[in-house]
Structures are given as C-alpha cells and as structure tokens.
N, CA, C and O atoms as a Tinker XYZ file with bonds, in Angstrom:
   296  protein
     1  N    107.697000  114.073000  109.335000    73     2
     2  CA   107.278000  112.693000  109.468000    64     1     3
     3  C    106.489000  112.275000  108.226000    63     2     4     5
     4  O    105.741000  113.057000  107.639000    81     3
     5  N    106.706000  110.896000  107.818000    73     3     6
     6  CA   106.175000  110.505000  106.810000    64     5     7
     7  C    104.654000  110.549000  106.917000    63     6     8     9
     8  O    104.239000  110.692000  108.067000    81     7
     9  N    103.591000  110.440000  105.796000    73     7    10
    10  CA   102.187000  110.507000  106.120000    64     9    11
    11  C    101.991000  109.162000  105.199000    63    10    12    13
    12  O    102.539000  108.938000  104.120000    81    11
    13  N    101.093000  108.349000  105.885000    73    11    14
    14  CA   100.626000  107.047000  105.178000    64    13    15
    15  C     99.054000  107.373000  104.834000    63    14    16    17
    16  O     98.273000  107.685000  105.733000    81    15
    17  N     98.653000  107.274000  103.451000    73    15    18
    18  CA    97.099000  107.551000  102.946000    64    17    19
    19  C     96.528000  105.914000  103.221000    63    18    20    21
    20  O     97.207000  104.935000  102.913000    81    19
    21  N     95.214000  105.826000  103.829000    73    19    22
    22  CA    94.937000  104.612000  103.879000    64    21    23
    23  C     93.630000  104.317000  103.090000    63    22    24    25
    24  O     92.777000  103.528000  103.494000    81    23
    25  N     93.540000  105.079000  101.832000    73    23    26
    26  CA    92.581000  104.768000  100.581000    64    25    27
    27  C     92.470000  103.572000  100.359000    63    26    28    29
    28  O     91.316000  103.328000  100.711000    81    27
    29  N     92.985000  102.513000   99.948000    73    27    30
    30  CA    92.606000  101.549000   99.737000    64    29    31
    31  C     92.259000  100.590000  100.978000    63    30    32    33
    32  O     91.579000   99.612000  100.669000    81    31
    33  N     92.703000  100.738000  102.674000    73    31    34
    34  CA    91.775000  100.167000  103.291000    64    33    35
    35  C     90.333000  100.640000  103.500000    63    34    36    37
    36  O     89.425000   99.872000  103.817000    81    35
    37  N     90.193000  101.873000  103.314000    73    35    38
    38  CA    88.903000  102.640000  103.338000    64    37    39
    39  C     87.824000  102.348000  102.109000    63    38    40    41
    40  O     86.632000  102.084000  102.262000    81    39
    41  N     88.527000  102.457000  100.879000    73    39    42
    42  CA    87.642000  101.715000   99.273000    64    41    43
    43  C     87.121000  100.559000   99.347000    63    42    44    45
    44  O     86.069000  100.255000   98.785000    81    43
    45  N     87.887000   99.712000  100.131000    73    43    46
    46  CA    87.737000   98.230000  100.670000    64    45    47
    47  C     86.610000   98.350000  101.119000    63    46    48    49
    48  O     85.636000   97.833000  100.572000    81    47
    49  N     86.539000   99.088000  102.250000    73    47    50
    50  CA    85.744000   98.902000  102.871000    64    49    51
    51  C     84.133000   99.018000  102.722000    63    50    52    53
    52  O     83.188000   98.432000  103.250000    81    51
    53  N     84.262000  100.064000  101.742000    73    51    54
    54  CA    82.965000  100.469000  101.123000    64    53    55
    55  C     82.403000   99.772000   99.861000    63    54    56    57
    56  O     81.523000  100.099000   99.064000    81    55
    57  N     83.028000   98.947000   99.934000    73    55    58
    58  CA    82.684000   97.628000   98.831000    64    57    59
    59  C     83.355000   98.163000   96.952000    63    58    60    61
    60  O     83.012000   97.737000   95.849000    81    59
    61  N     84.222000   99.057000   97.283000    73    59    62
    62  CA    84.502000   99.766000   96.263000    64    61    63
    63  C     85.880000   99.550000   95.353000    63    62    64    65
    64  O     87.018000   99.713000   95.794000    81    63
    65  N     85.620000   99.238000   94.292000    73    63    66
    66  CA    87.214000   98.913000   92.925000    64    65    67
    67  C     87.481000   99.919000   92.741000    63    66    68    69
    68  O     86.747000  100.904000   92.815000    81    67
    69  N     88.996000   99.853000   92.363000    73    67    70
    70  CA    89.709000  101.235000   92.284000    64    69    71
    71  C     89.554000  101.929000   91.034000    63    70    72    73
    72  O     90.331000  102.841000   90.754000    81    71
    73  N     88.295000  101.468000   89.974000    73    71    74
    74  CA    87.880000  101.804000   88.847000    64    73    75
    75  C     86.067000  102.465000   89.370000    63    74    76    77
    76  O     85.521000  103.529000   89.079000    81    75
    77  N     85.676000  101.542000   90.034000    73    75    78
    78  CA    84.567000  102.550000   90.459000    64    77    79
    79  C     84.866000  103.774000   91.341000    63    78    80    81
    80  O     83.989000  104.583000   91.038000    81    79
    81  N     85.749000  104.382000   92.387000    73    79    82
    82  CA    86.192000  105.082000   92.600000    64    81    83
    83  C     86.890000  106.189000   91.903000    63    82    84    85
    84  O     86.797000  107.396000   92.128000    81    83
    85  N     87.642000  105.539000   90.974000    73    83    86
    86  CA    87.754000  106.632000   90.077000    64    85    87
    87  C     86.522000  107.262000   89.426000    63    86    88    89
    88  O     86.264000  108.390000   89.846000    81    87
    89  N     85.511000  106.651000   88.263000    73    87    90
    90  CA    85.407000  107.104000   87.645000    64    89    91
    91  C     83.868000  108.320000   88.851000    63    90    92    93
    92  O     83.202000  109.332000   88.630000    81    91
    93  N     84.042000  107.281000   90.095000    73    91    94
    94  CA    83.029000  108.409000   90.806000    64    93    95
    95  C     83.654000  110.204000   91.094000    63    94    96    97
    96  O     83.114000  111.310000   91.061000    81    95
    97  N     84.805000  109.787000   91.321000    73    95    98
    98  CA    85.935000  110.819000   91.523000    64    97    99
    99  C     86.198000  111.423000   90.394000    63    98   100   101
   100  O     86.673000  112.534000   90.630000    81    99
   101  N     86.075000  111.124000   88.863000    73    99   102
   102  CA    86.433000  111.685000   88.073000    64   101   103
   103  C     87.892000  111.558000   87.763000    63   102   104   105
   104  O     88.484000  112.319000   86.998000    81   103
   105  N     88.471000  110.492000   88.437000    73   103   106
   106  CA    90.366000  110.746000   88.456000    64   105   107
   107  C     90.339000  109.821000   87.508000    63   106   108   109
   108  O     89.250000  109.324000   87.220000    81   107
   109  N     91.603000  109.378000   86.788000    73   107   110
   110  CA    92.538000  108.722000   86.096000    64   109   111
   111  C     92.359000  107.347000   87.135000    63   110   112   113
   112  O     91.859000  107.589000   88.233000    81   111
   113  N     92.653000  106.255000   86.906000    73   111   114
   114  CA    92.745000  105.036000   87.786000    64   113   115
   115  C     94.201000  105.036000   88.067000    63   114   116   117
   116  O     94.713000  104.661000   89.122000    81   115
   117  N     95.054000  105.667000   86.625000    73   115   118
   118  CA    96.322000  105.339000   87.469000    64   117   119
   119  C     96.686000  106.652000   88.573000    63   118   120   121
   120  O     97.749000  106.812000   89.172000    81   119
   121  N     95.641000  107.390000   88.625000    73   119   122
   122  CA    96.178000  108.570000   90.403000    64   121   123
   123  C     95.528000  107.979000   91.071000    63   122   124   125
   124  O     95.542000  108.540000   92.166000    81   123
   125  N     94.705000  106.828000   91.103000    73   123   126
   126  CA    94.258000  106.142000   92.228000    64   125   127
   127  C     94.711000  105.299000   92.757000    63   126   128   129
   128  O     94.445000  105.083000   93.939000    81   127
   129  N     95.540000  104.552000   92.060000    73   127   130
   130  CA    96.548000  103.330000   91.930000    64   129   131
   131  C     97.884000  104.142000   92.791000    63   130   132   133
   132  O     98.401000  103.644000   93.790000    81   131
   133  N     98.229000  105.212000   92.309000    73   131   134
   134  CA    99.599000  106.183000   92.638000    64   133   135
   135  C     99.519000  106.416000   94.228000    63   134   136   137
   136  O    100.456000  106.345000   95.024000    81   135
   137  N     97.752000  106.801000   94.579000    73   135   138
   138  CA    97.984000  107.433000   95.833000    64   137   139
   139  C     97.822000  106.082000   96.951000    63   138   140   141
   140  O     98.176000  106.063000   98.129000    81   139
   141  N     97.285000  105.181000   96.299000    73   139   142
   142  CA    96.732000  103.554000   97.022000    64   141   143
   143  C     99.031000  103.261000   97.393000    63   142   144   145
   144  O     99.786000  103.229000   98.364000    81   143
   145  N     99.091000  103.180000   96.430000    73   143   146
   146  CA   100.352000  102.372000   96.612000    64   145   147
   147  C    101.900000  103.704000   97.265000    63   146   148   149
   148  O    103.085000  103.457000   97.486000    81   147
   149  N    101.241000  104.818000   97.357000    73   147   150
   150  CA   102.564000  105.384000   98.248000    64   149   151
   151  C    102.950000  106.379000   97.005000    63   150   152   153
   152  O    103.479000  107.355000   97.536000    81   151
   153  N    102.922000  106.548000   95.713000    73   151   154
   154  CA   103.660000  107.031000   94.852000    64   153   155
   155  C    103.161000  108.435000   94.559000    63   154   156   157
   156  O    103.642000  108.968000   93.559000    81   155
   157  N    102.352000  109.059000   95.207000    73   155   158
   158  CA   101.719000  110.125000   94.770000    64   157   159
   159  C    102.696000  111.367000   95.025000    63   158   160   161
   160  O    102.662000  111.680000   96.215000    81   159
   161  N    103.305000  111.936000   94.489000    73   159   162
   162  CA   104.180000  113.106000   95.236000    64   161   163
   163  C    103.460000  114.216000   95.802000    63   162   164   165
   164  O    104.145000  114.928000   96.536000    81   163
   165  N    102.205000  114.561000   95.645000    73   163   166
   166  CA   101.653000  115.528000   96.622000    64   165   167
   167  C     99.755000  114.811000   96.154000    63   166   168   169
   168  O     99.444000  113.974000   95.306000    81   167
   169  N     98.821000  115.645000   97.194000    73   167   170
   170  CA    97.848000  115.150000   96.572000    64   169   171
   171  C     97.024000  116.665000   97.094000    63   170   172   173
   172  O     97.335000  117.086000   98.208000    81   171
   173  N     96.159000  117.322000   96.408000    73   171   174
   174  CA    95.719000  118.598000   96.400000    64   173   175
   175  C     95.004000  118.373000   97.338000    63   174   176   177
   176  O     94.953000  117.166000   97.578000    81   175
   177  N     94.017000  119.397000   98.443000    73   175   178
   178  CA    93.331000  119.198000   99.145000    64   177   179
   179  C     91.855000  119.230000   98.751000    63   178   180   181
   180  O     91.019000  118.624000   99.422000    81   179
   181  N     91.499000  120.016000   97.541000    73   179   182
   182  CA    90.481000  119.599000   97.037000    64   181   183
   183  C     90.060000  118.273000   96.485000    63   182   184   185
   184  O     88.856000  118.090000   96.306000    81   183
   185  N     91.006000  117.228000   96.166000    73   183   186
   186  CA    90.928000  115.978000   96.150000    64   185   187
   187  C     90.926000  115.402000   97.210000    63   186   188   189
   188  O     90.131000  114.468000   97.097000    81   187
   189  N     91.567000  115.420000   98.658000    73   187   190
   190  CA    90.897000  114.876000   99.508000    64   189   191
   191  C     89.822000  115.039000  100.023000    63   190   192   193
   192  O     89.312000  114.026000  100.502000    81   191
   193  N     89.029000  116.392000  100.139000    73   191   194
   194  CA    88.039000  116.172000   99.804000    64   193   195
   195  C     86.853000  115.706000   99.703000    63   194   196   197
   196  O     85.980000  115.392000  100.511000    81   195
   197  N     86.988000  115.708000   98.186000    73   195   198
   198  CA    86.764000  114.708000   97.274000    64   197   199
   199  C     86.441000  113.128000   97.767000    63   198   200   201
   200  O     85.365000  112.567000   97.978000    81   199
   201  N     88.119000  112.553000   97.881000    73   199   202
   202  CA    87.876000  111.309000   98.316000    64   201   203
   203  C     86.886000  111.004000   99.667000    63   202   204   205
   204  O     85.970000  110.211000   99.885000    81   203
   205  N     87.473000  111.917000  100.343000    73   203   206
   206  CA    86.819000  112.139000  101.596000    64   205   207
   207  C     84.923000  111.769000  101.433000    63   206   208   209
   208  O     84.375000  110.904000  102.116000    81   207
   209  N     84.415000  112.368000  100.717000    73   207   210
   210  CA    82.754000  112.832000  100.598000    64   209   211
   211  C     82.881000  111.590000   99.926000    63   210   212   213
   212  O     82.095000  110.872000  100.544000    81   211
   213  N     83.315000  111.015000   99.176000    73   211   214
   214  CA    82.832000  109.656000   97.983000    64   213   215
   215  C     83.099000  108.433000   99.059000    63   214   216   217
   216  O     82.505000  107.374000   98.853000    81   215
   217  N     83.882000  108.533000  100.083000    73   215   218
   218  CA    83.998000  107.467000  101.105000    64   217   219
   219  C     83.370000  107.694000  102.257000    63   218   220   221
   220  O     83.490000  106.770000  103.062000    81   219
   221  N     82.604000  108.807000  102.691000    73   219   222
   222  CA    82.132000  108.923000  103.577000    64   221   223
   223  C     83.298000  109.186000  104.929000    63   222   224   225
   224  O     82.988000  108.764000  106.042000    81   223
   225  N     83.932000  109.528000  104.830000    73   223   226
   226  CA    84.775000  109.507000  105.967000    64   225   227
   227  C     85.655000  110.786000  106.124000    63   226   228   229
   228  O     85.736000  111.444000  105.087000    81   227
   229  N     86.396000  111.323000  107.301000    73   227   230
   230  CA    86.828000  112.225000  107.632000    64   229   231
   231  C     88.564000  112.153000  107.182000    63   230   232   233
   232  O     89.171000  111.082000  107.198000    81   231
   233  N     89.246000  113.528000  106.774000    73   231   234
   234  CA    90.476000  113.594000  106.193000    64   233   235
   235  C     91.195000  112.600000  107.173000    63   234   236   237
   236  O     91.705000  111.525000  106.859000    81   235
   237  N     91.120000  113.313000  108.744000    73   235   238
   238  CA    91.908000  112.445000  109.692000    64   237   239
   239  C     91.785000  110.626000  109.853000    63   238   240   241
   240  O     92.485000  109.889000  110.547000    81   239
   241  N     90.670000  110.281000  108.969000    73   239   242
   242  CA    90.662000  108.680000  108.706000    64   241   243
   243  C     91.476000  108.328000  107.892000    63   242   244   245
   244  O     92.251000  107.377000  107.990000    81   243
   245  N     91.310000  109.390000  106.653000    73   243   246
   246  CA    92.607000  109.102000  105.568000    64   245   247
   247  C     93.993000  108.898000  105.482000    63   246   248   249
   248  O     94.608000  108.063000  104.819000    81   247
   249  N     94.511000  109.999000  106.439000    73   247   250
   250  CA    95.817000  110.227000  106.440000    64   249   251
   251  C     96.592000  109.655000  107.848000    63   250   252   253
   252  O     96.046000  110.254000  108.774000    81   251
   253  N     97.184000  109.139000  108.156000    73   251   254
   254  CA    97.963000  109.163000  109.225000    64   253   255
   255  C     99.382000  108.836000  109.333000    63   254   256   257
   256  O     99.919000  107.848000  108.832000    81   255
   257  N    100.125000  110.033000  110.246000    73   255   258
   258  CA   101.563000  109.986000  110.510000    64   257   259
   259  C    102.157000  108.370000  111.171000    63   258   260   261
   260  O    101.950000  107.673000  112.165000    81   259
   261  N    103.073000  108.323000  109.814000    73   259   262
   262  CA   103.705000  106.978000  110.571000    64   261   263
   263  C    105.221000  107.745000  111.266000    63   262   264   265
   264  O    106.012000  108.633000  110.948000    81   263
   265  N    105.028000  106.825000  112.323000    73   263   266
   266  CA   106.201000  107.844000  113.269000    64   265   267
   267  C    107.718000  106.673000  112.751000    63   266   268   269
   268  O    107.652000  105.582000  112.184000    81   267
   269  N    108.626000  107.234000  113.093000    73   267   270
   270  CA   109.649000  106.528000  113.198000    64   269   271
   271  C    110.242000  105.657000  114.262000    63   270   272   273
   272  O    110.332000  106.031000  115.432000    81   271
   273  N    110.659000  104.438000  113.816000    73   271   274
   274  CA   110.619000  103.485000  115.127000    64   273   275
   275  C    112.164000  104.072000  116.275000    63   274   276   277
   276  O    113.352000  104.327000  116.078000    81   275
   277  N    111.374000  104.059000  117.272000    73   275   278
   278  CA   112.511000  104.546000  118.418000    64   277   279
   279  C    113.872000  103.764000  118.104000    63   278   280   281
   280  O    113.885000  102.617000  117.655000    81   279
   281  N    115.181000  104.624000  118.433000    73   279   282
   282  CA   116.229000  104.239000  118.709000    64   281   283
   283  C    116.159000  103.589000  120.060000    63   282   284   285
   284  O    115.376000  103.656000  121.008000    81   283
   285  N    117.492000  102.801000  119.743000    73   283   286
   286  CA   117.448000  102.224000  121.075000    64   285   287
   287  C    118.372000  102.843000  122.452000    63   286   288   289
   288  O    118.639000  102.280000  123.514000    81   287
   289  N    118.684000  104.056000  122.020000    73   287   290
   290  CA   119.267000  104.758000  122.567000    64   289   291
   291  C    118.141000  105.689000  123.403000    63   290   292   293
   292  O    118.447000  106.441000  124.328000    81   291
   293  N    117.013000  105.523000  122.981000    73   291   294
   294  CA   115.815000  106.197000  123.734000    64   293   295
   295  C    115.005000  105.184000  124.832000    63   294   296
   296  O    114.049000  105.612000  125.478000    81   295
C-alpha cells in the first residue's frame, strides 16, 4: 500500500517555511520540497526522526497508508 508523508501539513502547522525547516534539519530544501510533494524514493529513518523531533510530533503523525478505493465488486 502506498504511504502518504504529511510534512507539509504538519510544517504548516508549526508556523514553519520549507527553508526554515530545512536549514533546522540540515537538509537541502530541494529533499524537503521532494518529500512535501510525493517524489522522495525512499526516506531514511534517521531522518524521520529527525523531522519527527524538529516538529514535535510522532512518526505515526507523519506517515499514513492511503488504502485503495474499494472495487465495486466488494
């Protein structure tokens, strides 16, 4: 199942630009930009983390399985 990162509703939330986040994180803006918009092909777990402690919030806030929409055969 696909996994949706929800970093940028969470950065939002903490009153935070995806340039102050980086440079708190130490990342590149464009792997912040990559993982905000879906494009990240893997993301290490020491970077979540990471993001995790700089947002205050738990991995399971970050990440969540988007399920696939039922057939209608179900």
């Amino acid at each position: 199942m696909p996994v949706k990162i929800k970093l940028k509703q969470l950065r939002e939330d903490k009153g935070l630009s995806q340039n102050a986040l980086a440079r708190q994180l130490e990342m590149s803006l464009a792997n912040i930009q990559k993982i905000e918009y879906g494009k990240a092909k893997s993301i290490p777990l020491d970077t979540l983390e990471k993001i995790c402690l700089a947002l205050d919030c738990e991995i399971g806030d970050l990440l969540v399985i988007v399920k696939p929409p039922l057939s209608q055969d179900e």
